[in-house]
LUMVEX-626725 format. One line per field, with one value per residue: residue number from 1; x, y, z of N, C-alpha, C, O in turn. Coordinates in nm, 2 decimals, padded with zeros to 4 digits. Example, Ala and Ser with C-alpha at 12.3 -4.5 7.8 and 13.67 -1.06 7.14 Angstrom:
BEGIN
num = [1  2]
n.c1 = [01.32  01.28]
n.c2 = [-00.57  -00.22]
n.c3 = [00.78  00.71]
ca.c1 = [01.23  01.37]
ca.c2 = [-00.45  -00.11]
ca.c3 = [00.78  00.71]
c.c1 = [01.32  01.29]
c.c2 = [-00.33  00.00]
c.c3 = [00.78  00.79]
o.c1 = [01.42  01.34]
o.c2 = [-00.33  00.11]
o.c3 = [00.85  00.80]
REM end
This chain:
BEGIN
num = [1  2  3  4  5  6  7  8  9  10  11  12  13  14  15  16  17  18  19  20  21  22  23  24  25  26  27  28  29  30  31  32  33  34  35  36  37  38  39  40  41  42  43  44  45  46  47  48  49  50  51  52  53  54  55  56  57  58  59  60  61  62  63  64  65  66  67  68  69  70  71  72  73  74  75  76  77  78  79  80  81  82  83  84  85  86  87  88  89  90  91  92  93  94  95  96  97  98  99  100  101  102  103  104  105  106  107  108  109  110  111  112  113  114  115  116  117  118  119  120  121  122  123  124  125  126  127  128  129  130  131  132  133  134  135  136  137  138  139  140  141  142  143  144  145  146  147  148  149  150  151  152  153  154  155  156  157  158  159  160  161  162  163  164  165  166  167  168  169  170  171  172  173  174  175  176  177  178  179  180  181  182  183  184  185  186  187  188  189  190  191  192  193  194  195  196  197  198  199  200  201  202  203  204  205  206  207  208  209  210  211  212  213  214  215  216  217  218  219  220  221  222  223  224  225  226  227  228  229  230  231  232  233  234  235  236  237  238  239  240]
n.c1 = [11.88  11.61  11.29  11.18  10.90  10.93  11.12  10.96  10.81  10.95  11.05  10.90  10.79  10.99  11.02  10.74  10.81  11.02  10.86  10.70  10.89  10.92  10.77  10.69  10.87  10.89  10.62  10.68  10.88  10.67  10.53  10.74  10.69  10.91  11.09  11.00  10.73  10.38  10.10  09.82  09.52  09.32  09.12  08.88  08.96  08.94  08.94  08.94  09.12  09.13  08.90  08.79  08.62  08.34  08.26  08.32  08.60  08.80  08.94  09.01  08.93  09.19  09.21  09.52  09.55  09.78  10.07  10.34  10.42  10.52  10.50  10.50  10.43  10.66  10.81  10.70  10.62  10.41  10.33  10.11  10.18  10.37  10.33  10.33  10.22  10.05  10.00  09.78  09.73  09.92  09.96  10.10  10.03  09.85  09.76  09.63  09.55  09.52  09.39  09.64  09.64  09.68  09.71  09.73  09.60  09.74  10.02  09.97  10.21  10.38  10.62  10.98  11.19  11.45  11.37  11.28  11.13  10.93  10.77  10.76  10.91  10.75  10.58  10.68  10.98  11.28  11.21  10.95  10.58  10.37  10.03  09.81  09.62  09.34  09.19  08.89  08.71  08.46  08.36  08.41  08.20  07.94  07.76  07.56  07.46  07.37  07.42  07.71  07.77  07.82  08.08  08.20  08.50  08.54  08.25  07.99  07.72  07.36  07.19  06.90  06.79  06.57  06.40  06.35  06.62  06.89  07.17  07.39  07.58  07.95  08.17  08.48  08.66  08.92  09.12  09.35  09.60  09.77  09.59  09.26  08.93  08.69  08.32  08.03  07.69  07.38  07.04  07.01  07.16  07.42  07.62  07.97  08.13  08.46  08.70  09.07  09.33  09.41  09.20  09.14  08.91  08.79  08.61  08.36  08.21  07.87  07.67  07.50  07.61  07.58  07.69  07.73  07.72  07.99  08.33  08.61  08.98  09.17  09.50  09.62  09.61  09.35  09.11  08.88  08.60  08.36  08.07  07.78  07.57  07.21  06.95  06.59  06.60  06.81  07.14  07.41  07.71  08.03  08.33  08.65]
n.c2 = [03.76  04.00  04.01  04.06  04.16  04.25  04.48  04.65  04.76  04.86  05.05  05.18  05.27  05.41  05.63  05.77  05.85  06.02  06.21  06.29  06.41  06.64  06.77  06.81  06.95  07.19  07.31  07.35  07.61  07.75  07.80  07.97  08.17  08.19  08.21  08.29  08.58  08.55  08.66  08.61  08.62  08.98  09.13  09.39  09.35  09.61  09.97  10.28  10.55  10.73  10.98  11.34  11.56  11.60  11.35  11.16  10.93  10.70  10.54  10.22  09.89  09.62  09.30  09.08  08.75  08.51  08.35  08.26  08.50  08.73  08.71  08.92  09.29  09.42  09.34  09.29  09.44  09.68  09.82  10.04  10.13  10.33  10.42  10.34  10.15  10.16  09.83  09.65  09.40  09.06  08.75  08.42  08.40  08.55  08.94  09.23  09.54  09.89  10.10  10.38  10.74  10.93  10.71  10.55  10.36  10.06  09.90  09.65  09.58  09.31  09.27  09.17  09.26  09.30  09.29  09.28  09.47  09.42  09.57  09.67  09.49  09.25  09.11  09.05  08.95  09.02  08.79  08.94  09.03  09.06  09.25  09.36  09.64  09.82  10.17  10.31  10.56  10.58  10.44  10.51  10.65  10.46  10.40  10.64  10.80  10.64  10.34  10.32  10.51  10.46  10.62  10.62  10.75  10.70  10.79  10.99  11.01  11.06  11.16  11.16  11.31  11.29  11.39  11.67  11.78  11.61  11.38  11.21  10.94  10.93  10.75  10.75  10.63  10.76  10.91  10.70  10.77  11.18  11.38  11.46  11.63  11.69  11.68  11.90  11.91  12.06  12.07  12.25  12.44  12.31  12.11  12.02  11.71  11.60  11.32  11.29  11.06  10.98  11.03  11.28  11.54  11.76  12.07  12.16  12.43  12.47  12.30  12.53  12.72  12.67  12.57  12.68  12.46  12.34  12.23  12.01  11.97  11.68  11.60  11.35  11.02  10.87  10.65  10.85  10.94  11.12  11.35  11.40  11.69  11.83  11.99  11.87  11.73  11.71  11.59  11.59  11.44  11.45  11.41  11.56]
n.c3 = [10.12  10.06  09.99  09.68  09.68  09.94  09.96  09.84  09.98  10.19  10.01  09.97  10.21  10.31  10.15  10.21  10.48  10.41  10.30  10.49  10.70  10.53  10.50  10.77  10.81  10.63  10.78  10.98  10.92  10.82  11.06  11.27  11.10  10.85  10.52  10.24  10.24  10.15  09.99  09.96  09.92  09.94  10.18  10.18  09.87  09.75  09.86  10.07  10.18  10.45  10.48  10.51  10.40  10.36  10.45  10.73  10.78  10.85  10.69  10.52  10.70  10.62  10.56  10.57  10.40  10.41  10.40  10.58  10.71  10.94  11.29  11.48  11.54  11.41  11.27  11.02  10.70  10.59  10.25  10.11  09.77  09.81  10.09  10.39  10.59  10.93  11.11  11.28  11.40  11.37  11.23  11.15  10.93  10.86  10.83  10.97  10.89  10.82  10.52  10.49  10.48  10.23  10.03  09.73  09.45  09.31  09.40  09.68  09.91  10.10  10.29  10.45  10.72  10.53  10.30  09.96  09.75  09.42  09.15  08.93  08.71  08.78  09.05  09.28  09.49  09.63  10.02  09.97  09.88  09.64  09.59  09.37  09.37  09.47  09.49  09.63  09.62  09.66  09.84  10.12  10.16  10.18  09.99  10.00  09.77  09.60  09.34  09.18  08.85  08.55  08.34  08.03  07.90  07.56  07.53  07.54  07.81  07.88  08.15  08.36  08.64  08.83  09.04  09.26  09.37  09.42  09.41  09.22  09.17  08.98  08.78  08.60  08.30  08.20  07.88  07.78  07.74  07.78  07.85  07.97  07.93  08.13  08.03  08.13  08.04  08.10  08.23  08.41  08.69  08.81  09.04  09.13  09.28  09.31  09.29  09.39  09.31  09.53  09.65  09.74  09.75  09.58  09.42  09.23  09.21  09.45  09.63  09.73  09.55  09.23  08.96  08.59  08.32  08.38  08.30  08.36  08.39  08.35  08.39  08.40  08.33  08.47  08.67  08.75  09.01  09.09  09.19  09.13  09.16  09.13  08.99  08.91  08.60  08.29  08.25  08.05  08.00  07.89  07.72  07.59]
ca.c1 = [11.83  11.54  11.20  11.12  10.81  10.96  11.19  10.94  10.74  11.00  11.10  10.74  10.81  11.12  10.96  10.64  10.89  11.06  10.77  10.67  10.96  10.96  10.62  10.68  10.99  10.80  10.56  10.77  10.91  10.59  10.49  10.81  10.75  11.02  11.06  10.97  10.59  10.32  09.99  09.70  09.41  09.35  09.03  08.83  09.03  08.96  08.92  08.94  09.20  09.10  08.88  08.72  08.57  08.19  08.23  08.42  08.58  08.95  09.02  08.93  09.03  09.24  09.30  09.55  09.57  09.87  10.16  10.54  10.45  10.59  10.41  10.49  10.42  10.75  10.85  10.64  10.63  10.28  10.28  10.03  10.25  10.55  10.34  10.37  10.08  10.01  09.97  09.72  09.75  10.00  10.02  10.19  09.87  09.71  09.79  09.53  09.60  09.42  09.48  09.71  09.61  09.71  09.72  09.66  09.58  09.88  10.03  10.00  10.33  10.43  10.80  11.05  11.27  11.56  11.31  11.29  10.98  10.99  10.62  10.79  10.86  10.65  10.43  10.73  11.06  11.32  11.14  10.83  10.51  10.31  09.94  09.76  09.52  09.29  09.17  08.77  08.71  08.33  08.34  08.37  08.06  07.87  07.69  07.49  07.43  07.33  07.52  07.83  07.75  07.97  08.04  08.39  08.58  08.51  08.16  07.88  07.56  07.32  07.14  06.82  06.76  06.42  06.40  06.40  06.74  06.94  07.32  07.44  07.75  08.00  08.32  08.46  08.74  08.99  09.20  09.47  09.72  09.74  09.47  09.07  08.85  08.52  08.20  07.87  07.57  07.30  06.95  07.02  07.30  07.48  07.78  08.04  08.28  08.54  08.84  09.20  09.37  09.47  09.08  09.12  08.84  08.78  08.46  08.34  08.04  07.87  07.51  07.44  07.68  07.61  07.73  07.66  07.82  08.13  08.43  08.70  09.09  09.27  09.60  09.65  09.51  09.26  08.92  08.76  08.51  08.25  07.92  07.66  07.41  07.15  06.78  06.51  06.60  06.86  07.26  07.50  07.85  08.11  08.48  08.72]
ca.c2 = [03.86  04.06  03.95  04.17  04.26  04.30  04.58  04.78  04.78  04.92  05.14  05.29  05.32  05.57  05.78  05.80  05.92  06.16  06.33  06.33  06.51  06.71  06.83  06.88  07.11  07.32  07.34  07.42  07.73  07.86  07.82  08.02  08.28  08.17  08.17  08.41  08.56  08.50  08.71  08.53  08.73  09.09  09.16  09.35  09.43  09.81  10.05  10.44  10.59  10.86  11.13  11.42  11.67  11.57  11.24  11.10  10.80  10.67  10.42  10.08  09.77  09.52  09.16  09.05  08.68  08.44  08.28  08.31  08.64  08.74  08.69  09.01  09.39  09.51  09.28  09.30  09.60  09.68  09.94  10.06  10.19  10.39  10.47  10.25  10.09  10.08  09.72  09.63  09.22  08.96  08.62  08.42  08.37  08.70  09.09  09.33  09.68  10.05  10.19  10.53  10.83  10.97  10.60  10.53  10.24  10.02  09.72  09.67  09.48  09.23  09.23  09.14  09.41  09.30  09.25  09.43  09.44  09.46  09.62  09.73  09.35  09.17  09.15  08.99  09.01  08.88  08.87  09.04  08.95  09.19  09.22  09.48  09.70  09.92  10.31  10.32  10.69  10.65  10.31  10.59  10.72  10.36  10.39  10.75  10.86  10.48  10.29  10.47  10.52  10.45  10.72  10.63  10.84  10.91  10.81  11.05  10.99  11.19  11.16  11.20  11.35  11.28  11.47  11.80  11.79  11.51  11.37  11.10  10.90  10.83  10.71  10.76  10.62  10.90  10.90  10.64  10.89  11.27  11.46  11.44  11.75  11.62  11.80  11.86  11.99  12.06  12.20  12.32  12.50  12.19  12.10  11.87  11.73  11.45  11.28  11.26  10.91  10.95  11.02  11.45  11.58  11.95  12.10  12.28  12.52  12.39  12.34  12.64  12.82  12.59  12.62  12.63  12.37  12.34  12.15  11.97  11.90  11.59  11.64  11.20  10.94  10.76  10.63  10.92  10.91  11.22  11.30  11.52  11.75  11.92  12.01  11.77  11.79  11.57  11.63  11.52  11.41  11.37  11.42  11.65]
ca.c3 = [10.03  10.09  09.87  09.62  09.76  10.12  09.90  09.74  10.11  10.25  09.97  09.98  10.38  10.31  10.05  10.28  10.61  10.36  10.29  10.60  10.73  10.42  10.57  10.93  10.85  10.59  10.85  11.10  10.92  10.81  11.22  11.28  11.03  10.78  10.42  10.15  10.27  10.02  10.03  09.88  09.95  10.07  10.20  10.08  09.72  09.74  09.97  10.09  10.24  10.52  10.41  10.61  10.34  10.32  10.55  10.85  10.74  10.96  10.65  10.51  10.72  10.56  10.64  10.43  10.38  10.32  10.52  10.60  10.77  11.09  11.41  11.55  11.45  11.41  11.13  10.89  10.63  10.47  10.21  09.99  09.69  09.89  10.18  10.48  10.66  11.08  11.14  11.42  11.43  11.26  11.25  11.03  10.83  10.85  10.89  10.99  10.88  10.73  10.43  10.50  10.38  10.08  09.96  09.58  09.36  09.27  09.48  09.81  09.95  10.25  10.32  10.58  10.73  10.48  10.19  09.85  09.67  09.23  09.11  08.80  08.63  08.82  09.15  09.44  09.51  09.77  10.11  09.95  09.79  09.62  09.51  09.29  09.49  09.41  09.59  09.61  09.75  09.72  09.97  10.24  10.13  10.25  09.86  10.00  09.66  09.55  09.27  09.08  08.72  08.48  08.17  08.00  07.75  07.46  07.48  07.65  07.81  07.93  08.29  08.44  08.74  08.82  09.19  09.24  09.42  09.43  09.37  09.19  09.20  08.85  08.80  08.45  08.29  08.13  07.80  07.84  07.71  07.78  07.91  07.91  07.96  08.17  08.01  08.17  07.95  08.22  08.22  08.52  08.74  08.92  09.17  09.11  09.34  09.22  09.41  09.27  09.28  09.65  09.72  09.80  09.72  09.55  09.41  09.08  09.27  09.58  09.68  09.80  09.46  09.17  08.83  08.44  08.19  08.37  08.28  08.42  08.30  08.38  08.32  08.37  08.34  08.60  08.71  08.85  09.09  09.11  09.22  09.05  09.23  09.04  09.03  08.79  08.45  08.22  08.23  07.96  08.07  07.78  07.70  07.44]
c.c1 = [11.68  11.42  11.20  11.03  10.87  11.05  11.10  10.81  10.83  11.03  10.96  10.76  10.86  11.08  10.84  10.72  10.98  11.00  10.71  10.71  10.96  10.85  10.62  10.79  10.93  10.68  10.56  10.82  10.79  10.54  10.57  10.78  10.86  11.03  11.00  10.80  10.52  10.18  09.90  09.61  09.41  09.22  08.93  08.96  09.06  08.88  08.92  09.04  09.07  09.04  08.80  08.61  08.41  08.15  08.34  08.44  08.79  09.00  08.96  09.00  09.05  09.28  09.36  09.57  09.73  09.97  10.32  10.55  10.53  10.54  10.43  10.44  10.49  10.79  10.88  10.64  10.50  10.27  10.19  10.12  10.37  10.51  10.30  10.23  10.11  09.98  09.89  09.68  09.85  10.01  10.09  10.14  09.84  09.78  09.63  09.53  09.49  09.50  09.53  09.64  09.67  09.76  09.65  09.69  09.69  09.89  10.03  10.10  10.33  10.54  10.85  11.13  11.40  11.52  11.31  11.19  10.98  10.80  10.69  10.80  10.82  10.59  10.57  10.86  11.16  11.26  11.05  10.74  10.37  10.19  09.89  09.60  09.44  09.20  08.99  08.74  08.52  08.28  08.32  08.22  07.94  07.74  07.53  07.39  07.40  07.44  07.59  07.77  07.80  07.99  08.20  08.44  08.60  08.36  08.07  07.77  07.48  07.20  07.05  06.80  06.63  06.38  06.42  06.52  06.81  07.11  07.31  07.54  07.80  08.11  08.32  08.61  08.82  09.04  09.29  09.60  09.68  09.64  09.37  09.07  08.67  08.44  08.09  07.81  07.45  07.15  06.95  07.15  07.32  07.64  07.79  08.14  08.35  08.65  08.96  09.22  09.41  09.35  09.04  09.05  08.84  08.66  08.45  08.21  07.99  07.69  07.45  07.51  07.69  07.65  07.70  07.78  07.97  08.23  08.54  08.82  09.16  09.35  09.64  09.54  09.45  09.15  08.88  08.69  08.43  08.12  07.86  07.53  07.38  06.99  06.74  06.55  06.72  07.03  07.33  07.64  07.93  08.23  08.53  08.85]
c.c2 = [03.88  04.01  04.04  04.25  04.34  04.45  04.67  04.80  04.88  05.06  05.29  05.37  05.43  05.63  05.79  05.92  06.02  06.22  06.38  06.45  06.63  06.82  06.91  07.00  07.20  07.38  07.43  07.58  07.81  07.92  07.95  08.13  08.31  08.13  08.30  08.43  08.58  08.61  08.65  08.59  08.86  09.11  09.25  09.42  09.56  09.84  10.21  10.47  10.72  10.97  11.19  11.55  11.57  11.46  11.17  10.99  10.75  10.58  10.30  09.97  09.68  09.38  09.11  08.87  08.55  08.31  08.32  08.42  08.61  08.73  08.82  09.19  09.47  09.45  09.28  09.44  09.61  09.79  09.93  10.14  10.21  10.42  10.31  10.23  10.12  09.97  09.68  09.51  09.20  08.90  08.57  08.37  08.54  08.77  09.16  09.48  09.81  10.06  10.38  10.66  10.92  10.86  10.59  10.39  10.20  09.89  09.77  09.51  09.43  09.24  09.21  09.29  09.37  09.28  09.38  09.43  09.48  09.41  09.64  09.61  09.25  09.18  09.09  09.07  08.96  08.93  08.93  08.97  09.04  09.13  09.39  09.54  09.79  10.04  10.33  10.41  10.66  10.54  10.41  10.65  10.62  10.36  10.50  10.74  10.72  10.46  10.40  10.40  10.50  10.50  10.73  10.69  10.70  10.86  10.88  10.99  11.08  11.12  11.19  11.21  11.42  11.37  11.60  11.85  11.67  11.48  11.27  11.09  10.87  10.83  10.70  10.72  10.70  10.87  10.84  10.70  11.05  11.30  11.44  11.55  11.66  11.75  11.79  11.97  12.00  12.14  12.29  12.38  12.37  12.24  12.00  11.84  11.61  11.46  11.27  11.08  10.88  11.02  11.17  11.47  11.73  11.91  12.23  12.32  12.45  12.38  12.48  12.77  12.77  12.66  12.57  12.56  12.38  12.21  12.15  11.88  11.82  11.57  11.48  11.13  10.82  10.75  10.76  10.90  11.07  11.20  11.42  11.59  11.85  11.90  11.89  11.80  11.67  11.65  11.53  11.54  11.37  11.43  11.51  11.60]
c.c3 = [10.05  09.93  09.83  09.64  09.89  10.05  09.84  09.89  10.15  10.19  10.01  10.09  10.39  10.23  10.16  10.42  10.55  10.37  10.45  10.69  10.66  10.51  10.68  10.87  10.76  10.70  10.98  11.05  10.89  10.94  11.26  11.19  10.93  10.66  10.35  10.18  10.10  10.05  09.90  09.88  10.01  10.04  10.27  09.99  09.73  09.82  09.96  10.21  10.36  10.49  10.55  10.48  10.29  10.42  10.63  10.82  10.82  10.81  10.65  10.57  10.64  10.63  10.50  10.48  10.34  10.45  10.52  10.68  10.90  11.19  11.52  11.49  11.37  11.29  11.01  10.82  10.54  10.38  10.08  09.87  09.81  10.02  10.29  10.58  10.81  11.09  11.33  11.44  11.36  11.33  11.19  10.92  10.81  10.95  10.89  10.98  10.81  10.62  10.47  10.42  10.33  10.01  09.82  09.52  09.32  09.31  09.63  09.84  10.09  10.23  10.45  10.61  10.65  10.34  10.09  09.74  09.52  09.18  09.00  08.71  08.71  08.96  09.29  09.45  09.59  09.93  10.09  09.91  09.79  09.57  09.42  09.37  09.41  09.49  09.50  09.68  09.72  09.82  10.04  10.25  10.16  10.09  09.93  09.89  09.57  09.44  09.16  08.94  08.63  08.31  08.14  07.91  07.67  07.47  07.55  07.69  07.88  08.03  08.34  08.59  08.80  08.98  09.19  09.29  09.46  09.38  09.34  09.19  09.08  08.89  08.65  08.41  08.19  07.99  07.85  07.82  07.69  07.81  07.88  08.02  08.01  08.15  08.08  08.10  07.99  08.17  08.30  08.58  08.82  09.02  09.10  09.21  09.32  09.29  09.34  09.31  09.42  09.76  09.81  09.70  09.68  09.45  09.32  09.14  09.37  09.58  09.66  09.67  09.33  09.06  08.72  08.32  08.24  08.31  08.35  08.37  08.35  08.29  08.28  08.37  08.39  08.63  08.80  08.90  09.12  09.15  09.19  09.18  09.11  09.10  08.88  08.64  08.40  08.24  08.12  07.97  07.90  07.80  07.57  07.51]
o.c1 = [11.62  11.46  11.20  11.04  10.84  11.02  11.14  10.71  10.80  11.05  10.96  10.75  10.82  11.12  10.89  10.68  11.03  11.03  10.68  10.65  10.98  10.87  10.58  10.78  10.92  10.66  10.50  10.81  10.80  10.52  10.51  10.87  10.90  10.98  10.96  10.73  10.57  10.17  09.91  09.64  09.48  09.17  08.88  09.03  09.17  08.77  08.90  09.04  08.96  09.10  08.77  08.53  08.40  08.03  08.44  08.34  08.89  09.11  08.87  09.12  08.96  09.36  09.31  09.61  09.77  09.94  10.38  10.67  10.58  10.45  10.37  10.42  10.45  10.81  10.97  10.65  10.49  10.20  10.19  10.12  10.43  10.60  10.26  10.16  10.23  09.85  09.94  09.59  09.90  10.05  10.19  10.20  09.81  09.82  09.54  09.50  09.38  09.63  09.45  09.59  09.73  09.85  09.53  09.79  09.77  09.82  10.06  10.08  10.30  10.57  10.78  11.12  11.49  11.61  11.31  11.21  11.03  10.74  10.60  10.71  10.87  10.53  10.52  10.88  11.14  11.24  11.02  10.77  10.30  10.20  09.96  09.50  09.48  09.12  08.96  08.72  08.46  08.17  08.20  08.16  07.82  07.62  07.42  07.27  07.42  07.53  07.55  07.75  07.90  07.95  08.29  08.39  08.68  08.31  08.05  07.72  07.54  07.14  07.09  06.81  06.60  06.26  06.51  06.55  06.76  07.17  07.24  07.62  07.72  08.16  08.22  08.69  08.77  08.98  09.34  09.70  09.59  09.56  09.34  09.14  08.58  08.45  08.05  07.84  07.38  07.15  06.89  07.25  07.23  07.71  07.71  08.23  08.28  08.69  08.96  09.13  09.44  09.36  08.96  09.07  08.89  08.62  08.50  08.11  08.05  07.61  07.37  07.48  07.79  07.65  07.66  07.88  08.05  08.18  08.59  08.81  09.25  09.33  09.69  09.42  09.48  09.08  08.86  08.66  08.50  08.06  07.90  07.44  07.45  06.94  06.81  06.53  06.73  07.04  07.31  07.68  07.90  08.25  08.46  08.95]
o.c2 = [03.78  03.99  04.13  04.37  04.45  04.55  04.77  04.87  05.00  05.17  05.41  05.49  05.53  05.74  05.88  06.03  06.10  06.32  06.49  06.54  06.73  06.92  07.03  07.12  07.32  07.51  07.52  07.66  07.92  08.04  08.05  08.22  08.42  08.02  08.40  08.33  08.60  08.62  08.66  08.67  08.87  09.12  09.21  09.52  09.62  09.78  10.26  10.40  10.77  11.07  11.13  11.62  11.49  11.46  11.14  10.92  10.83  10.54  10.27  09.94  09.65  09.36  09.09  08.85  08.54  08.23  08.41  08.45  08.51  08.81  08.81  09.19  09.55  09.53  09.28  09.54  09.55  09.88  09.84  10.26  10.13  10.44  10.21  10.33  10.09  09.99  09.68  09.50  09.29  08.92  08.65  08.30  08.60  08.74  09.13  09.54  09.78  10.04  10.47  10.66  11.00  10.89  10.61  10.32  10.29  09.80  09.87  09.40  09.51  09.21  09.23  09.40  09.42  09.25  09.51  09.35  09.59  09.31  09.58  09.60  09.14  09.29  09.10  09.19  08.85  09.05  09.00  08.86  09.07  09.02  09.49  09.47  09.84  09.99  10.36  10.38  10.74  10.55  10.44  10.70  10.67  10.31  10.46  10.71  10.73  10.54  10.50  10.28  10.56  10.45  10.80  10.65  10.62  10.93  10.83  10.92  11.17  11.03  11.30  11.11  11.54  11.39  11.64  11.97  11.63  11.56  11.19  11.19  10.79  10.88  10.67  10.77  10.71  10.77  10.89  10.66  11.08  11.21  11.41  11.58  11.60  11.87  11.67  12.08  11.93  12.24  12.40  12.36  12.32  12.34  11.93  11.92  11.51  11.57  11.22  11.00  10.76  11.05  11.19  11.44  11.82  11.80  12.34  12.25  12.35  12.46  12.53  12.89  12.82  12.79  12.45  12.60  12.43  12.10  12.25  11.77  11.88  11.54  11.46  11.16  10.70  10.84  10.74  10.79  11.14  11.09  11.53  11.54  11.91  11.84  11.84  11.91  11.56  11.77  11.41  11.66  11.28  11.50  11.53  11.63]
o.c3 = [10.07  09.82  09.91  09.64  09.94  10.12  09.79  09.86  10.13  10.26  10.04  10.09  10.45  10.24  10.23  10.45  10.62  10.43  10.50  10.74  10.72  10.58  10.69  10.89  10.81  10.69  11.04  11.14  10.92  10.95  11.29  11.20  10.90  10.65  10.41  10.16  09.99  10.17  09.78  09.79  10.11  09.93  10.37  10.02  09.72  09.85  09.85  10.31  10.33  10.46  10.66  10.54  10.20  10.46  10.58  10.83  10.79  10.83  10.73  10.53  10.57  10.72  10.39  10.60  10.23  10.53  10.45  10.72  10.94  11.15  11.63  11.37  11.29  11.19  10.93  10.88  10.44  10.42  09.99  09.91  09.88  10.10  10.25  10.62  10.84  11.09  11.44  11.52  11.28  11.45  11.15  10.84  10.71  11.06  10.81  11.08  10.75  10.60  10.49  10.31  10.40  09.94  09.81  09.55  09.27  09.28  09.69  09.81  10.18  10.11  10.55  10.55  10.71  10.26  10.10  09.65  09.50  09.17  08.93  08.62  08.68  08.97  09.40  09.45  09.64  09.97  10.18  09.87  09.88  09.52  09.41  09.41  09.30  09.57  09.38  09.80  09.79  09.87  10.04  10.35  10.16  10.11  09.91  09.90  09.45  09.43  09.09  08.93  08.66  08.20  08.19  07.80  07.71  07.38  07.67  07.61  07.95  07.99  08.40  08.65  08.82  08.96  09.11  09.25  09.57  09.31  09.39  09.19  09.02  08.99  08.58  08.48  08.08  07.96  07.95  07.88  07.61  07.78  07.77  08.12  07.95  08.20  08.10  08.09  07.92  08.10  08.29  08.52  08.88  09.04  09.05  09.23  09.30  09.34  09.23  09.34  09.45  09.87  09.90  09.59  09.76  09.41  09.33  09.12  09.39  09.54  09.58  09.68  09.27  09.05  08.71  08.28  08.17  08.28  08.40  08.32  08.42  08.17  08.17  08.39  08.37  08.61  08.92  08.85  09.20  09.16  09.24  09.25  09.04  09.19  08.80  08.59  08.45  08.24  08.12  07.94  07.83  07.90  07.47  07.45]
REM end
C-alpha cells in the first residue's frame, strides 16, 4: 500500500498533466483557428469611413484584436453593422481591415463563414463576436479645424469667432426621441456643413455663398458632427 504522502504526490502529478494537456489542446485549437472567435480590442475605437467632399480620405485602418480567428482571408467575415469589410491580414490573433464606406456607428462583428451574429440581445453569437463601434467623420479631417466642440440639446451656447474668417468643428448630441431643429444666431452670414451618421456630407451656403440664421432638421436621432465658417463676431447654436 502506497504511503499517504506517496498518494497525494502522485495525485498532484495527474492533476498537474491534466492541466497540462488541458492547455496544449486549447492551444492547439486557438493555433488552428478553432473555437468560437473573440475580439478583445479594435483599434482605434472610431473611425471614418471614405469621404471625398472637402478631403481625400480611403478609410480608417483597423486592427482588430482577439483570437480563434481564421488564419486566412477568406474565412473570416468583418462587418461594420450590415456592411461587409475587405480584409487585408488575419491571423488567428489579429485582422487588419478599413472601415467601408457608407459605414455607421453600431457593432462591428468577427464571424466564421457559418456564423450568426445577435446585436439585438446582446454583443455575440454562434461563431461570432461582436463589439460596439463608433463612426468619427471628423477623424478624416486629421483635427484641421482644431478640437470638436461640444453643444448638446437642449442647451445653447454661443461662440466666438475671434479671426476674421475661420471654421470651427462641433458635434452635438440631438433629441433622443423625434426630431431636433439645429439653430444658428450669427452676427454674421456663415456656412455650415455637417455629416449624417454614414459621414455624407451636405452644406447650408458655402464660403463663397454664405447664409443668415439658418437652420437645420433632424428627422433622428444622432451625434452630429459640423463645422462652422463665419467672419469675427459671436454665433449662438441652439435647438427647438
Amino acid at each position: 500500500m502506497l504511503h499517504k504522502s506517496t498518494r497525494l504526490i502522485l495525485l498532484t502529478l495527474f492533476i498537474f498533466l491534466v492541466q497540462c494537456t488541458e492547455k496544449k489542446s486549447a492551444d492547439l485549437f486557438s493555433d488552428l483557428g478553432l473555437g468560437n472567435p473573440v475580439v478583445t480590442v479594435i483599434d482605434p475605437p472610431a473611425g471614418s469611413p471614405p469621404q471625398s467632399n472637402g478631403v481625400s480620405y480611403t478609410g480608417t485602418q483597423i486592427t482588430i484584436t482577439g483570437r480563434n480567428f481564421v488564419p486566412n482571408l477568406t474565412d473570416n467575415i468583418v462587418k461594420f453593422n450590415d456592411l461587409t469589410a475587405t480584409l487585408f491580414s488575419a491571423t488567428t490573433t489579429e485582422i487588419i481591415t478599413t472601415i467601408p464606406a457608407g459605414a455607421t456607428g453600431g457593432f462591428l462583428t468577427v464571424a466564421k463563414a457559418d456564423g450568426a451574429c445577435d446585436t439585438v440581445y446582446g454583443t455575440d453569437g454562434f461563431n461570432c463576436s461582436a463589439r460596439r463601434f463608433y463612426v468619427d467623420c471628423y477623424k478624416a479631417y486629421d483635427s484641421l479645424h482644431g478640437e470638436e466642440t461640444a453643444v448638446n440639446y437642449p442647451d445653447s451656447q454661443t461662440i466666438q469667432f475671434t479671426e476674421d474668417f475661420s471654421t470651427k468643428a462641433f458635434r452635438s448630441n440631438l433629441r433622443e426621441t423625434g426630431g431636433t431643429i439645429l439653430t444658428f444666431e450669427c452676427d454674421n452670414l456663415i456656412s455650415v456643413k455637417y455629416f449624417s451618421t454614414s459621414c455624407v456630407a451636405s452644406e447650408v451656403g458655402t464660403s463663397a455663398a454664405p447664409v443668415y440664421n439658418p437652420t437645420i432638421n433632424f428627422e433622428n436621432n444622432y451625434a452630429v458632427q459640423y463645422f462652422v465658417t463665419s467672419a469675427k463676431g459671436a454665433c449662438k447654436i441652439g435647438f427647438q
